[in-house]
C-alpha positions in Angstrom: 19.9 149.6 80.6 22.8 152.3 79.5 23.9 152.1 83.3 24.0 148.4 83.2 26.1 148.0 80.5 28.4 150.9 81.7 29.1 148.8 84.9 29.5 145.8 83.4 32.5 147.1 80.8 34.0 148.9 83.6 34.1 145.8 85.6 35.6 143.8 82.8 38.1 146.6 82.1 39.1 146.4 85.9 39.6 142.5 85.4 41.6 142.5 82.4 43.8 145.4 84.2 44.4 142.9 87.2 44.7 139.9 84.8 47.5 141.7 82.8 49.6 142.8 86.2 49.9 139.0 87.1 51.0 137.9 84.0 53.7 140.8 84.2 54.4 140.0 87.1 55.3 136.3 86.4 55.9 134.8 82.5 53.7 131.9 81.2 55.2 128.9 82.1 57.6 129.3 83.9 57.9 128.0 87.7 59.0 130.2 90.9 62.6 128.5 91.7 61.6 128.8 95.4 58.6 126.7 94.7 58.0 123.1 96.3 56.4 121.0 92.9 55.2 117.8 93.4 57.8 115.3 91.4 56.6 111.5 89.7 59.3 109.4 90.2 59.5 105.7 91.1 55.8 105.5 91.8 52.8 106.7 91.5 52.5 110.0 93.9 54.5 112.8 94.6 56.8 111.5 96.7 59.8 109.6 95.4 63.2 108.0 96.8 66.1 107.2 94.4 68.8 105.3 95.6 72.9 106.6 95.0 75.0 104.7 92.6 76.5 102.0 94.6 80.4 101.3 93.7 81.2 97.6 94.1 82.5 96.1 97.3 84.9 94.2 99.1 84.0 91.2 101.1 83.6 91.3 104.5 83.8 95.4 104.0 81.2 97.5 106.1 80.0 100.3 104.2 76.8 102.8 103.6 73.9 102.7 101.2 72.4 106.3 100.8 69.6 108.0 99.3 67.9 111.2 98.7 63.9 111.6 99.1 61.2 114.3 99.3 59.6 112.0 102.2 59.1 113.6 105.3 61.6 113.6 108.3 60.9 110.3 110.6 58.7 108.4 107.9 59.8 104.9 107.4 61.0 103.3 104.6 61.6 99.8 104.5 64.9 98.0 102.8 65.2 94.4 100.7 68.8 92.9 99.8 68.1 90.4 97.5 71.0 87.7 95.6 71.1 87.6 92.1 73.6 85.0 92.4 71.7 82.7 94.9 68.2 82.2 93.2 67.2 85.7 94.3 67.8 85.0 97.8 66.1 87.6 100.1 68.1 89.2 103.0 65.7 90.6 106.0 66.4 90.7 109.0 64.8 93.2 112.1 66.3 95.8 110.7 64.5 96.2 107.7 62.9 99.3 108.5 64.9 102.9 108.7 63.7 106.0 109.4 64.0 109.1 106.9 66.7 111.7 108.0 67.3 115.5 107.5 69.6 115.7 104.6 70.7 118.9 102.4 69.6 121.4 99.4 65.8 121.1 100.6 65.6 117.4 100.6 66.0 114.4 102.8 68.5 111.0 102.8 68.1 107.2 104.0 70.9 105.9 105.5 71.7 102.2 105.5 74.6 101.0 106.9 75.8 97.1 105.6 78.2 94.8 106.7 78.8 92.4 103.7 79.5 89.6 105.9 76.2 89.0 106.8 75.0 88.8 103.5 76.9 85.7 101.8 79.8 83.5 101.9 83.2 84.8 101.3 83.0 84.4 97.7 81.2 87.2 97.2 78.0 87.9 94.6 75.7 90.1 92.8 72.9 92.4 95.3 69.8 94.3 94.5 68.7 96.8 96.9 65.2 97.7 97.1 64.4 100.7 99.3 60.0 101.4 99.4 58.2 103.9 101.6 56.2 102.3 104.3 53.3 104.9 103.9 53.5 106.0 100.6 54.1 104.4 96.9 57.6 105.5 96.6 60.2 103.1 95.7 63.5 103.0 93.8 66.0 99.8 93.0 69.5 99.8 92.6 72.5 97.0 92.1 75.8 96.6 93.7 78.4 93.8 93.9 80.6 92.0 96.9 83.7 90.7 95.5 86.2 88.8 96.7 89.7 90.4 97.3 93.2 87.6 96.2 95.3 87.7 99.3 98.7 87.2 99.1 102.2 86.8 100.9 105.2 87.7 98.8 108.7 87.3 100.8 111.7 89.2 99.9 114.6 87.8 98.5 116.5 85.8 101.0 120.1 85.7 100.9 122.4 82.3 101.7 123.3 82.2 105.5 125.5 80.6 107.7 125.2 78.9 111.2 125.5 81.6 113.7 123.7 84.5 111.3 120.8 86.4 112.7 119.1 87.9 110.1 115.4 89.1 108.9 112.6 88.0 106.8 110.2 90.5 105.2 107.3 89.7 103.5 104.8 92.3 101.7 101.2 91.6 102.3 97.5 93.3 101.4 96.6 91.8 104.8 94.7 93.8 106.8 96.8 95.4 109.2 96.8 94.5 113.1 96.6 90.5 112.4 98.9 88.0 112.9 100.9 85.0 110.9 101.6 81.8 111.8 105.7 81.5 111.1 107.5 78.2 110.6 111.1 77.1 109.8 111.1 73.3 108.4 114.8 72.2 107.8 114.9 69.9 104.4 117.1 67.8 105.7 115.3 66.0 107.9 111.5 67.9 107.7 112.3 68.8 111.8 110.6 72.4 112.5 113.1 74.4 113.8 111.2 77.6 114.8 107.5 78.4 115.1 106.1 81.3 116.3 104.1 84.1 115.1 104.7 87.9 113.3 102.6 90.7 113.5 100.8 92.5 110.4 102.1 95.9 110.2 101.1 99.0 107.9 103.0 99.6 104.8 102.6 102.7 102.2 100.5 102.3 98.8 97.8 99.8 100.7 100.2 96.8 101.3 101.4 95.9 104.8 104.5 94.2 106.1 105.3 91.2 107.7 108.5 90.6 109.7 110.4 88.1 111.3 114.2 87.6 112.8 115.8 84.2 112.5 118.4 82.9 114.4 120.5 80.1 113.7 122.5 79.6 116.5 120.5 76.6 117.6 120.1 75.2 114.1 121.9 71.9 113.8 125.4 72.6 112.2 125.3 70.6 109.5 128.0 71.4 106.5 125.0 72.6 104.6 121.1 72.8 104.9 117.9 74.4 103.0 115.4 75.2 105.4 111.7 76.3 104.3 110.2 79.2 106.0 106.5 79.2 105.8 103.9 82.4 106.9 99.5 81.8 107.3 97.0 83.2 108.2 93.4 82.3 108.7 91.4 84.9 110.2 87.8 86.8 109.5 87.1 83.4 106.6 90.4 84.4 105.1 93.0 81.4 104.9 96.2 82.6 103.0 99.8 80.7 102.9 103.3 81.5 101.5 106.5 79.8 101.4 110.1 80.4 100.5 113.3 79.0 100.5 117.0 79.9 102.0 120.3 78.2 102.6 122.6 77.7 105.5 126.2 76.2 105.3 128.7 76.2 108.3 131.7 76.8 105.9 134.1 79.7 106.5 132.5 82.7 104.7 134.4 83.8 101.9 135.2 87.8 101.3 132.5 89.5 99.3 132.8 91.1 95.8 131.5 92.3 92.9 133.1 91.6 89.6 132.1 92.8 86.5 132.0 91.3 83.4 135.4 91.9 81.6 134.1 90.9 77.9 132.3 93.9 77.5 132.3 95.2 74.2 129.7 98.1 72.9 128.8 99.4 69.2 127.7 102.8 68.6 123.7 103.1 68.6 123.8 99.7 70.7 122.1 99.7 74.3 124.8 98.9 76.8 123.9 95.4 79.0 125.9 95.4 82.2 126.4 92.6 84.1 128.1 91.3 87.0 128.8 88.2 89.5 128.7 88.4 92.9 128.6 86.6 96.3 126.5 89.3 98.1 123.3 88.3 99.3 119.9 88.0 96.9 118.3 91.2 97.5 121.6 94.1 98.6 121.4 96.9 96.2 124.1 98.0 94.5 125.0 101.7 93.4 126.6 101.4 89.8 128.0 104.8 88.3 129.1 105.2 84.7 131.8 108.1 84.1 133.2 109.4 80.8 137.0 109.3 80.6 139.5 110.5 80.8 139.7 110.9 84.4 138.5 112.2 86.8 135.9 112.2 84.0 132.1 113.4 84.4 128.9 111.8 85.5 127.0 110.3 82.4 124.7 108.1 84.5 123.9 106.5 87.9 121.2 104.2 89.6 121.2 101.1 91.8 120.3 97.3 91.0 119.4 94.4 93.3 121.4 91.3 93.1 119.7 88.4 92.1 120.1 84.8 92.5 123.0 83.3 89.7 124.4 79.9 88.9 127.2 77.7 90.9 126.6 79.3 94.1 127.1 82.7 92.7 124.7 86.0 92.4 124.9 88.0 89.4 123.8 92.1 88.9 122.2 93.2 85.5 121.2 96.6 83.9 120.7 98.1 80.6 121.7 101.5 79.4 120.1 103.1 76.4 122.6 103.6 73.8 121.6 108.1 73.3 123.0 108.5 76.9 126.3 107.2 74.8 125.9 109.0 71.9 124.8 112.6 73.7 128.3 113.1 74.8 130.3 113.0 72.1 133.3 110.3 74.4 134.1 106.9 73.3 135.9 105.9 76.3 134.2 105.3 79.8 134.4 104.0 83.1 132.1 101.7 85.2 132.0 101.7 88.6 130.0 99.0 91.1 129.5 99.2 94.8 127.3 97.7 97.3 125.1 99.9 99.4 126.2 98.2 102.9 129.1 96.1 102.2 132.5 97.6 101.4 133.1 96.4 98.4 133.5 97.8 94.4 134.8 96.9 91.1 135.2 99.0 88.4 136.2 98.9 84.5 136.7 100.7 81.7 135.4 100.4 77.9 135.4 101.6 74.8 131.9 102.4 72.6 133.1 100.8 69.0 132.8 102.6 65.4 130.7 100.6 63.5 133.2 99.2 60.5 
């Protein structure tokens, strides 16, 4: 009986020896990170599929829906687009199914690649993905819209012309790129189209593009003066976009260009200087404006350019501000203006004073 219980404490000593290396070996709770545990998520077994965030859309935009699963390599998991906008419309089609493939960190990614003009008209909508594993109960649900994109065609200012002139129109455009517009040139006068043809999308910088046409007048009718309407469209991949502008075309004798500023100019200390200037140089030339402190050959104070834009009586006008600190920083009361156009020669210039207040 003494032998018995001799065993039996030395094999319980031997246990609790064994016991108390594991648990040194490894603390209480805590899980190996190399270790595979089964995860609960969007169903009821271990196996689980959650859907990335989906950022919203363009219409007719192609783009990819991806996920990240524990499901085996090759299962199948099978896809549902359904409309909230449309009564919960569904959107099947033979391609419902797609397989599981290998994707990174230990686990595996869906794939599903949309185009977005399969799924509604071009007005776009609200989606709900559903993405389920054929085999298994693992599921996940995610929302993402289609929206429709305003397309426009702006034209650059167009300058008066005269019979004879050959000259460009430029347009800027979030077109896509690689299509084409429909160009016609309707005279006012008597609604005859005097040029049609067609200018090719090009790409721009900050995700506009360009559009560009040359106009000739020589065969215009030489009237003494017309207004013609120059119209661009384009209806392409369900996109139907049109723009119009005007310009003017006499067969006078061109007068010689200028600038002149405005003589009344009169400025108070801690008053913002306004210049302006009249012009007969086309809507749209730059001009390089300079102001100098005096006397001369004084220094720079300040420089930029301004675009002329479209006056009264036939004439153009220039307009910029100056803040009234450039003034007052150095210390001068007299200065000296100076205008010229970019690609014309021709300047004015003029000096004034910067008035105590009384």
């Amino acid at each position: 009986m003494i032998a018995f219980r001799t065993t039996l404490a030395l094999l319980l000593l031997v246990g609790a020896v064994l016991l108390a290396a594991g648990c040194a070996g490894q603390k209480a709770g805590v899980i190996p990170a190399n270790s595979v545990q089964p995860v609960i998520q969007n169903g009821t077994g271990s196996y689980w599929i959650t859907i990335d965030p989906i950022s919203d859309k363009l219409v007719g935009s192609k783009f990819s829906i991806t996920g990240n699963t524990n499901l085996p390599v090759d299962d199948q998991v099978q896809w549902e687009i359904t409309s909230r906008t449309f009564n919960r419309e569904k959107f099947i089609d033979k391609t419902s199914i797609m397989p599981v493939i290998p994707g990174e960190n230990g686990l595996n990614k869906t794939v599903l690649d949309i185009d977005s003009a399969k799924l509604l008209s071009e007005d776009g909508g609200e989606f709900i993905i559903i993405e389920r594993a054929v085999r298994e109960n693992a599921r996940d649900v995610a929302p993402f819209s289609v929206n429709r994109i305003s397309y426009t065609i702006d034209f650059n200012a167009i300058g008066d012309q005269r019979f004879g002139d050959k000259f460009t129109i430029t347009g800027i455009t979030n077109l896509p790129a690689g299509g084409q517009v429909a160009v016609n040139i309707q005279s006012s006068g008597n609604a005859s189209s005097v040029i049609a043809g067609a200018a090719t999308i090009v790409k721009g910088n900050e995700g506009l593009n360009i559009t560009s046409f040359t106009v000739d007048t020589t065969n215009f009718l030489p009237v003494a003066y017309d207004e013609y309407r120059i119209s661009e469209s384009y209806s392409q991949q369900n996109i139907a976009v049109e723009s119009q502008t005007d310009f003017r075309i006499s067969n006078g004798s061109p007068r010689p260009l200028f600038i002149s500023i405005d003589p009344n100019l009169m400025l108070m200390v801690d008053e913002d200087g306004i210049f302006r200037s009249t012009t007969n140089l086309p809507v749209g030339d730059e001009v390089f404006w300079e102001i100098r402190s005096q006397p001369a050959p004084g220094a720079l104070v300040l420089n930029g350019t301004v675009k002329v834009t479209k006056g009264k009586a036939d004439l153009n006008e220039t307009s910029f501000t100056v803040e009234a600190s450039v003034f007052s920083r150095t210390g001068n009361s007299r200065y000296l203006l100076i205008e010229r156009a970019k690609i014309n020669e021709v300047q004015d210039q003029i000096l004034f004073n910067i008035l105590p207040i009384i």
